[in-house]
C-alpha positions as CSV (number, residue, x, y, z in Angstrom):
1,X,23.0,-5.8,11.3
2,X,22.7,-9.1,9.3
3,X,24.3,-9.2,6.3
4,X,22.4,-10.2,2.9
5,X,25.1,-11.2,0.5
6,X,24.7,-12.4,-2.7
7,X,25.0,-16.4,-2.9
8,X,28.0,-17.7,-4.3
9,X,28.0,-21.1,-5.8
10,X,26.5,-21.4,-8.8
11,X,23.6,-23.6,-8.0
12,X,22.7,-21.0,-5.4
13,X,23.3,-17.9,-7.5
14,X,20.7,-19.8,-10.1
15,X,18.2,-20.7,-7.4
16,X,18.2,-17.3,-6.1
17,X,18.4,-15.0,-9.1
18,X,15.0,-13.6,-9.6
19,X,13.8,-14.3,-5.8
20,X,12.7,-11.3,-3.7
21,X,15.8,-9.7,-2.0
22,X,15.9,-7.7,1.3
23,X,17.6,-4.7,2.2
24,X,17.6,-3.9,5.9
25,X,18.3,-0.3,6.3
26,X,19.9,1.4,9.5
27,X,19.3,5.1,8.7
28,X,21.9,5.9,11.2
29,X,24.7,4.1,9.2
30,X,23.6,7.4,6.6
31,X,24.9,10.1,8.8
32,X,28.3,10.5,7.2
33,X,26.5,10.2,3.6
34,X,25.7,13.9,2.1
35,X,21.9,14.4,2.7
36,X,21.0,15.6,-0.8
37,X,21.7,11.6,-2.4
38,X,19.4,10.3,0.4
39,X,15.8,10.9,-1.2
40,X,17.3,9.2,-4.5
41,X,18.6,6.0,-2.3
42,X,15.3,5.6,-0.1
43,X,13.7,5.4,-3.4
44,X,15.7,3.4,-5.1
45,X,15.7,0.7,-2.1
46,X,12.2,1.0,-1.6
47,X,12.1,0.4,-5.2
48,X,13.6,-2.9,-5.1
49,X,11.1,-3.9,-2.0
50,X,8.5,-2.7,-3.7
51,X,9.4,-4.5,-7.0
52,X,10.3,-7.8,-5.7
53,X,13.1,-7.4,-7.8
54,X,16.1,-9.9,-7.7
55,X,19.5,-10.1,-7.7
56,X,20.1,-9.9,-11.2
57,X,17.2,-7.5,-11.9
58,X,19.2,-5.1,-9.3
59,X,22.3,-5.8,-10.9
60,X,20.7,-5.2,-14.6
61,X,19.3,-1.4,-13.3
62,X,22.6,0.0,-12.2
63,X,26.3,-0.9,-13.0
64,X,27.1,-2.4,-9.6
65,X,27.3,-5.6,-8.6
66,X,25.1,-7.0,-5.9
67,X,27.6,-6.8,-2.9
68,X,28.3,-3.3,-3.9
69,X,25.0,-2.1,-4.3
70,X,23.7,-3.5,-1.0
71,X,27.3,-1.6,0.5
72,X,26.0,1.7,-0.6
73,X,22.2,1.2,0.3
74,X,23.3,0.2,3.9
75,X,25.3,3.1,4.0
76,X,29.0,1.2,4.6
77,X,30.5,1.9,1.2
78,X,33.5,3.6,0.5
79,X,33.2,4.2,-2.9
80,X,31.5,7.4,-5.3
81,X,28.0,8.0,-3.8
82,X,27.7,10.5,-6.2
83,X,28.2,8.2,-9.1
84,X,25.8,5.6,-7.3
85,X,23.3,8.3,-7.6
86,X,24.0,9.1,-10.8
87,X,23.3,5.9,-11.8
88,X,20.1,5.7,-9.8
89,X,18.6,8.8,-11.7
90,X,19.3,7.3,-14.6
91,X,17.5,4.1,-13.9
92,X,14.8,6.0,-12.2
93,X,13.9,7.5,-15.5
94,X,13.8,4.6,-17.5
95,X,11.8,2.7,-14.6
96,X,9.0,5.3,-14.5
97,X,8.6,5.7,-18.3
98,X,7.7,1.9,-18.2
99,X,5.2,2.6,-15.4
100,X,3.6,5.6,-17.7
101,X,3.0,3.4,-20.1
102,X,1.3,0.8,-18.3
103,X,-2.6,0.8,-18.2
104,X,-4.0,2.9,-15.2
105,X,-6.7,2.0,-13.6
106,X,-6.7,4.4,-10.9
107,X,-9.5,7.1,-11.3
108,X,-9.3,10.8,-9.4
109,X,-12.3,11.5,-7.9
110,X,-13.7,13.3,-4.4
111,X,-13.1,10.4,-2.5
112,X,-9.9,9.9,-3.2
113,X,-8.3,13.6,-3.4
114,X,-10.7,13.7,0.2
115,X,-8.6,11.1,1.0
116,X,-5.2,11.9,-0.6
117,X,-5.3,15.4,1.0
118,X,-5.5,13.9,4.5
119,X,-2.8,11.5,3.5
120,X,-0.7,15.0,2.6
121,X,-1.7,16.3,6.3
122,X,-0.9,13.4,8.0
123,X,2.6,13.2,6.0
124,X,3.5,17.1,6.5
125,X,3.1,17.0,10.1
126,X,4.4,13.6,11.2
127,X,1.2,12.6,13.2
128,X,-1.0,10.0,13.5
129,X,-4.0,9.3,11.3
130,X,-7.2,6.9,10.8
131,X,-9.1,6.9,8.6
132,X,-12.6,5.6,8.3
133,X,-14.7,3.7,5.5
134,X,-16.8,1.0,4.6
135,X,-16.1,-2.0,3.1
136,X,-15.4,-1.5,-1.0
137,X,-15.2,2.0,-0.6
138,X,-11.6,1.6,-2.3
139,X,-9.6,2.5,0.8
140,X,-6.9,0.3,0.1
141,X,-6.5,1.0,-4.0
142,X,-6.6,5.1,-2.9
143,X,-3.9,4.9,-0.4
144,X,-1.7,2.7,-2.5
145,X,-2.3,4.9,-5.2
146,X,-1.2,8.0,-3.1
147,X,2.1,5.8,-2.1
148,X,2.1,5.8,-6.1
149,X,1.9,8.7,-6.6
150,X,4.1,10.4,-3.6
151,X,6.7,7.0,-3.2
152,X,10.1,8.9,-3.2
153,X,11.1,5.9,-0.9
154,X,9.3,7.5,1.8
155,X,5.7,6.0,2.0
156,X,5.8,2.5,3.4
157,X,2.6,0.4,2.8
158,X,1.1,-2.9,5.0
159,X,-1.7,-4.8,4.7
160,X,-2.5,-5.9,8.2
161,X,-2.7,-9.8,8.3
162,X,-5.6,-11.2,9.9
163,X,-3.8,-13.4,11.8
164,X,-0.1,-14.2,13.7
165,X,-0.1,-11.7,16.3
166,X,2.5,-8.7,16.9
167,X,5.6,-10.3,15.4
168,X,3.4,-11.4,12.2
169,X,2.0,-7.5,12.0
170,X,6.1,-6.6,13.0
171,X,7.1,-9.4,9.7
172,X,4.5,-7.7,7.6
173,X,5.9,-4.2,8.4
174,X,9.5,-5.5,7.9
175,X,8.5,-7.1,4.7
176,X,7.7,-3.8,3.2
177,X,11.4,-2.1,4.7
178,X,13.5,-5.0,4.0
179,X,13.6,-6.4,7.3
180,X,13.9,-10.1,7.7
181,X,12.4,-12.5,10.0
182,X,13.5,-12.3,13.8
183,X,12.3,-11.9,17.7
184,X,9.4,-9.4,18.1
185,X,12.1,-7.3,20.1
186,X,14.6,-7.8,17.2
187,X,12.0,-6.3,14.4
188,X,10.9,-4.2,16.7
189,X,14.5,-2.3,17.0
190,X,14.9,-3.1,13.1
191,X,12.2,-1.8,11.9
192,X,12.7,1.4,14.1
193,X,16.0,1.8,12.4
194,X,14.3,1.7,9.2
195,X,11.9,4.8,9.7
196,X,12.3,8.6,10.6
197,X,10.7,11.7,10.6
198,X,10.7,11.9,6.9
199,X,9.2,8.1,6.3
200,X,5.6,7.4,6.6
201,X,3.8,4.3,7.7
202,X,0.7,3.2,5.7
203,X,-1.4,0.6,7.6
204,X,-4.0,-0.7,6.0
205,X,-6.8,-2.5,7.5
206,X,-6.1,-2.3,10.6
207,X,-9.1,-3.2,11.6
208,X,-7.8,-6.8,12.0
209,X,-5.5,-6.1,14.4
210,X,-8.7,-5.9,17.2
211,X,-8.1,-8.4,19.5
212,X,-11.2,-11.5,19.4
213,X,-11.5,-10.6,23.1
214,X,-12.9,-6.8,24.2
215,X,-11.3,-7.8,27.3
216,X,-7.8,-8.3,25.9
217,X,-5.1,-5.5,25.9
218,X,-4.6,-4.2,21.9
219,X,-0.9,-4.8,21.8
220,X,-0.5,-4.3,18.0
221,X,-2.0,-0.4,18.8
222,X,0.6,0.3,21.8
223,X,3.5,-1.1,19.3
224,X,2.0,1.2,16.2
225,X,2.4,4.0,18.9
226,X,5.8,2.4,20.3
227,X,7.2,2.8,16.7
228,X,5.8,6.4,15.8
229,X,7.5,7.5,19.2
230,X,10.7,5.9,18.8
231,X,11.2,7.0,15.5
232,X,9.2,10.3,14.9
233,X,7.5,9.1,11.3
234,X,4.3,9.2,10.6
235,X,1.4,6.7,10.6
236,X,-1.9,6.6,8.7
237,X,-4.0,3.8,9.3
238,X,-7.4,2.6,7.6
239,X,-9.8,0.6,8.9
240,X,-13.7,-0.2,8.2
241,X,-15.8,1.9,11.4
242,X,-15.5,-1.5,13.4
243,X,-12.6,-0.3,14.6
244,X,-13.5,3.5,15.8
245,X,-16.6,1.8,17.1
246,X,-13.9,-0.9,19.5
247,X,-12.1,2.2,20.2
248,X,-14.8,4.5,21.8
249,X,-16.1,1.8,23.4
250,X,-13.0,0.3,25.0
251,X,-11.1,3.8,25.4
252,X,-9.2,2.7,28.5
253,X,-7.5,0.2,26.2
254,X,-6.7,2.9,23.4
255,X,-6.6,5.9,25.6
256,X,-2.8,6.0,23.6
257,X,-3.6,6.0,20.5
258,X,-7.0,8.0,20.5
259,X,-4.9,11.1,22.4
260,X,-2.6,11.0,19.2
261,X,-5.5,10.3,16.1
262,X,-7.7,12.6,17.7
263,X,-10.8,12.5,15.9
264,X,-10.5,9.9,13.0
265,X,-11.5,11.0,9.3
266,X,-14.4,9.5,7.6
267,X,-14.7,8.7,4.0
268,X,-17.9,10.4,2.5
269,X,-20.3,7.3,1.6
270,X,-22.2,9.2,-0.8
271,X,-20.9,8.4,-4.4
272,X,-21.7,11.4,-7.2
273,X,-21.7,10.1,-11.2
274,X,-19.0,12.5,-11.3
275,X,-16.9,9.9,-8.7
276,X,-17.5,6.8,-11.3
277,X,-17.9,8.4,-14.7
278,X,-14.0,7.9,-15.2
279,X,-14.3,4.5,-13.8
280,X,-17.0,3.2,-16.2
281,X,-15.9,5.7,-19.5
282,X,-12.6,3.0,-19.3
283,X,-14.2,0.4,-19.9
284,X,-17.7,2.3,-22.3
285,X,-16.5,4.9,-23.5
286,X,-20.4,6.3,-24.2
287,X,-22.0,4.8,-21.5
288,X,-26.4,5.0,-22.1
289,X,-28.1,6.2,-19.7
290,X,-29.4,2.6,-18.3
291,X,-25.5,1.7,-17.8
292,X,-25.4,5.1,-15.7
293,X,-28.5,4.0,-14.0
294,X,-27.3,0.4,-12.6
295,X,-23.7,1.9,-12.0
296,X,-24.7,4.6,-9.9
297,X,-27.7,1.8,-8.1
298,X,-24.1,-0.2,-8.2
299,X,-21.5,2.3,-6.6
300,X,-24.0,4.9,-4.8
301,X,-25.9,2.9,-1.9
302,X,-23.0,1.8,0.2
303,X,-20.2,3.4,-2.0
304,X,-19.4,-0.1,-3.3
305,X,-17.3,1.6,-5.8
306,X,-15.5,-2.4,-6.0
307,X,-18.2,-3.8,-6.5
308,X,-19.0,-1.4,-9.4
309,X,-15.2,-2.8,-10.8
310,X,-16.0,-6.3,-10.7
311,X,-19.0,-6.3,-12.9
312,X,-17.3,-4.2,-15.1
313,X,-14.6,-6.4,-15.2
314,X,-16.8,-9.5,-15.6
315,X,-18.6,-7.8,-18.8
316,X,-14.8,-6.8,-19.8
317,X,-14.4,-10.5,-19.9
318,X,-17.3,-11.7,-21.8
319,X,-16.1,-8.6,-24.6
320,X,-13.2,-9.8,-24.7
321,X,-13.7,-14.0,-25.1
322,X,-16.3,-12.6,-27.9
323,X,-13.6,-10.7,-29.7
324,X,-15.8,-7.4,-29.9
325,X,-15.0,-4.1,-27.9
326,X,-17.1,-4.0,-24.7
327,X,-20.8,-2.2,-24.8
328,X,-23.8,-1.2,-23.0
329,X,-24.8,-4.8,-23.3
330,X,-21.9,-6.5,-22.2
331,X,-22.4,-4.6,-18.7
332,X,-26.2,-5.6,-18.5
333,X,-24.8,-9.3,-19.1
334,X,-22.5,-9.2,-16.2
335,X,-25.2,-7.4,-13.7
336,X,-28.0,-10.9,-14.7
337,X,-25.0,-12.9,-13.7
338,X,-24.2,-11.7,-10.2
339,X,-28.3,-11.5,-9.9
340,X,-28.4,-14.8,-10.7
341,X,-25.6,-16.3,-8.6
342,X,-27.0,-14.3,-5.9
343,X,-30.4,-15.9,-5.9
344,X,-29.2,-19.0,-4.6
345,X,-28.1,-17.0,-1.6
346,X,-31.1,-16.2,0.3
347,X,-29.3,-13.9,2.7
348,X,-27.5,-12.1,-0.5
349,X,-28.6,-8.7,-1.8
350,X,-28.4,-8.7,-5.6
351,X,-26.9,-5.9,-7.0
């Protein structure tokens, strides 16, 4: 396993102090380590991934240094995991206090528990998931939000990229388990190591990972199913219906991975008041009933609920360089902008 030490001459230790570490984990290196610490040290490493957090951040959040930290999360230390723990709790605490604090924008709704209790299934039984929306449907902001919300250093998210192949979906993946760059066979086996049956996989938009040619094998699907297999975690993916559509039409290519989804979920497109009214009371508190109107013409005929956001956003904006609390009007400003930008577009819908 490569080591990640800490630099040591001083122009280094400055260069590198607040740049994003990496912790490559080899759960099998934990065997000898007593099983009730382990939930506090995958969060506290995923933590740190997560985070982006540096050298000295790490070495500000618990009374280690560096070298000694990364020791204990690799599982080679000698010393107290008990007091390493300890002093992981106690950080732990302090961390998410700060993150209560900070403004939410995250609304509960039936899309997302629809979505959240699938992501609960899928977790609890260590199988294979897709799941299915449109576009803007907030796919993406629900599932991070369950990671959020369920992150005990388990759940593991990735944004597909829409480009680079297997070893830039395998660098993705690694970037998000502390895995560094490598061969596709070396991430491969690293990133294997990283994962187990109590660790799931979050793969977002994976509808990128199609390959440009129908005729061309879907590598990126066989490793997704190489990785589940070798290391019994789970997988939910998310992708807009482009990709169920590739799959039943090409099922000789993704005969694999249909046997384990079965039969993907789909995200309910049609968007209640009761879905936005959270979303909108953030920003108008007393919404009239025009600024229901337009959000629900907004968020309801696709469930664009992003699209809802960003005009919200945009009238937050104009409040805000006004110096006045955002109203009813505000809103109604923002909507005649995106009409208006849209009507140079003759092939864009104004909305």
């Amino acid at each position: 396993m490569a080591r990640t030490n800490k630099p040591t001459s001083a122009q280094a230790k400055a260069a590198s102090a607040h740049s994003r570490i990496n912790v490559p984990l080899n759960l099998h290196n934990w065997k000898d380590v007593d099983t009730k610490y382990h939930p506090d040290l995958l969060w506290y490493h995923q933590h740190i991934l997560d985070q982006g957090m540096g050298y000295k951040e790490v070495e500000d959040s618990v009374p280690y240094n560096w070298n000694t930290v990364y020791k204990f999360l690799t599982g080679t230390s000698t010393g107290s995991y008990a007091n390493f723990v300890t002093a992981i709790r106690a950080y732990r605490k302090v961390a998410e206090k700060r993150k209560s604090i900070q403004q939410q924008e995250f609304y509960h709704n039936s899309i997302s528990k629809f979505v959240f209790s699938t992501l609960d299934y899928t977790f609890a039984n260590n199988c294979m998931t897709l799941i299915v929306g449109e576009s803007g449907m907030g796919k993406s902001t629900i599932i991070q939000a369950w990671r959020d919300a369920n992150n005990h250093g388990a759940s593991l998210y990735t944004d597909c990229p829409p480009a680079g192949g297997i070893k830039g979906f395998l660098r993705a993946i690694g970037h998000s388990v502390g895995v560094g760059d490598g061969t596709v066979p070396g991430l491969l086996d690293a990133i294997c190591r990283s994962v187990n049956p109590n660790r799931i996989l979050l793969l977002d938009n994976m509808h990128r990972a199609l390959p440009s040619d129908p005729r061309t094998a879907a590598k990126i699907f066989d490793t997704v199913q190489y990785i589940q297999e070798a290391s019994g975690c789970a997988v939910a993916m998310s992708a807009t219906a482009r990709l169920d559509s590739f799959m039943r039409a090409s099922t000789h290519m993704f005969e694999q991975i249909t046997g384990r989804v079965g039969i993907p979920v789909y995200i309910p497109r049609n968007v209640k008041w009761s879905d936005i009214d959270g979303i909108v009371n953030q920003y108008i508190p007393r919404p009239s009933s025009k600024t229901k109107e337009h959000a629900m013409r907004i968020a309801g005929g696709d469930g664009h609920v992003r699209q809802l956001v960003e005009r919200l956003k945009v009238a937050s904006r104009i409040a805000a360089n006004s110096g006045v609390d955002m109203t009813d009007d505000h809103f109604m400003t923002a909507i005649r902008i995106r009409h208006e930008l849209a009507s140079h577009n003759p092939n864009q819908k104004a909305s």
